[in-house]
C-alpha positions in Angstrom: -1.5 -1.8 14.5 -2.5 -5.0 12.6 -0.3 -7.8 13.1 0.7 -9.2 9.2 1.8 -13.3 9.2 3.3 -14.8 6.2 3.3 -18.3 4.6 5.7 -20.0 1.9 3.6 -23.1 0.8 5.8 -25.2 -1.7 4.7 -28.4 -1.2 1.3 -30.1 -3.3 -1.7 -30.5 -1.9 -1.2 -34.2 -1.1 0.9 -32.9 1.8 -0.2 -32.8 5.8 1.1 -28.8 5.4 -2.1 -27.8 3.5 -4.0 -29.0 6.2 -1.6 -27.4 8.3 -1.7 -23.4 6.4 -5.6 -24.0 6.0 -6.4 -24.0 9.5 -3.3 -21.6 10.7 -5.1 -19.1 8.2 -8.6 -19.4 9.5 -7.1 -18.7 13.0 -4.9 -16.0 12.2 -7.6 -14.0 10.5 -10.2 -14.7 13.0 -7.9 -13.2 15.3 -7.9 -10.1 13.0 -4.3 -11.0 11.6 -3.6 -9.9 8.3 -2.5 -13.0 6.2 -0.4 -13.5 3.2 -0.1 -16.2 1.3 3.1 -17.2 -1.0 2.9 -20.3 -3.8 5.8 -21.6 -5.3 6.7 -24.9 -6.7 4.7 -28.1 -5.6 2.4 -25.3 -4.2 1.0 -23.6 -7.0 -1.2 -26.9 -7.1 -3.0 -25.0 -5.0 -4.9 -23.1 -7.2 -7.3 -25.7 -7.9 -8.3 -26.9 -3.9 -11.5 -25.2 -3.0 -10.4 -24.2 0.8 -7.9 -21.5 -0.9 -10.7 -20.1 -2.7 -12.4 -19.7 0.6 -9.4 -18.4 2.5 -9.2 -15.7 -0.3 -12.8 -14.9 0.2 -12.1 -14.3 4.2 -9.4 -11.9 3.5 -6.2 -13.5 2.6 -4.0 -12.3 0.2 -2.5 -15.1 -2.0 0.4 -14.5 -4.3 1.5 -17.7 -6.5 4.7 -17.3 -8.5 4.0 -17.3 -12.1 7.2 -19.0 -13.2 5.9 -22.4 -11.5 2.8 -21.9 -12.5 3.7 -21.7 -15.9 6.3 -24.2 -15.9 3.2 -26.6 -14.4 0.7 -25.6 -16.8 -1.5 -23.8 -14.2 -4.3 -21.3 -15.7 -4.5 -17.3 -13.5 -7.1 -18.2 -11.1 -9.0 -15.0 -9.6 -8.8 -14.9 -6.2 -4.8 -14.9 -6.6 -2.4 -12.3 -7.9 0.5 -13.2 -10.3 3.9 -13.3 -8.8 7.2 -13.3 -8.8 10.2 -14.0 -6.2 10.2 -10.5 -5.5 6.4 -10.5 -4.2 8.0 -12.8 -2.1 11.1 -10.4 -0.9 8.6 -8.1 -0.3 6.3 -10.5 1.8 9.3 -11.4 4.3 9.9 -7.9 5.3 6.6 -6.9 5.6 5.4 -9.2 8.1 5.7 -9.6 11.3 6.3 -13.5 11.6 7.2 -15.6 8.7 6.6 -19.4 8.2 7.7 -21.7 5.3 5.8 -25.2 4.8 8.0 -27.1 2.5 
């Protein structure tokens, strides 16, 4: 059975926690871990950093609420999905472990 981690990322990309999911990501999936990615507030900034791209290219899945995004004049990128809260809900129970950076 795959093991499934998710992470809340709320904070911009200014913040020591981006370093922090980046390489917590690369681990888990090189472990085979399936990874999930949530963005909300501060963190829908991450659309725009490069290493997300990448991440989403190894496998993770990255879900980025559309009400922040909106409300901070983010563009759909394509290697996320549009979200909502209850992508989120979903995420929680789904996974085996569950980490917020905020």
């Amino acid at each position: 059975m795959i093991k499934k981690l998710g992470i809340l990322l709320t904070t911009s990309t200014e913040s020591e926690n981006t370093h922090t999911v980046i390489k917590l990501t690369e681990a888990a999936l090189n472990e085979g871990v399936e990874v999930h990615i949530f963005l909300m507030c501060d963190g829908v900034y991450h659309l725009n950093h490069e290493r997300f791209v990448e991440l989403a290219k190894q496998g993770a899945r990255i879900v980025v609420c559309a009400h922040n995004a909106i409300e901070r004049k983010e563009d759909k990128k394509d290697f996320v999905l549009w979200g909502s809260q209850y992508d989120l809900a979903c995420m929680v129970k789904e996974c085996d472990r569950f980490l917020a950076f905020n």
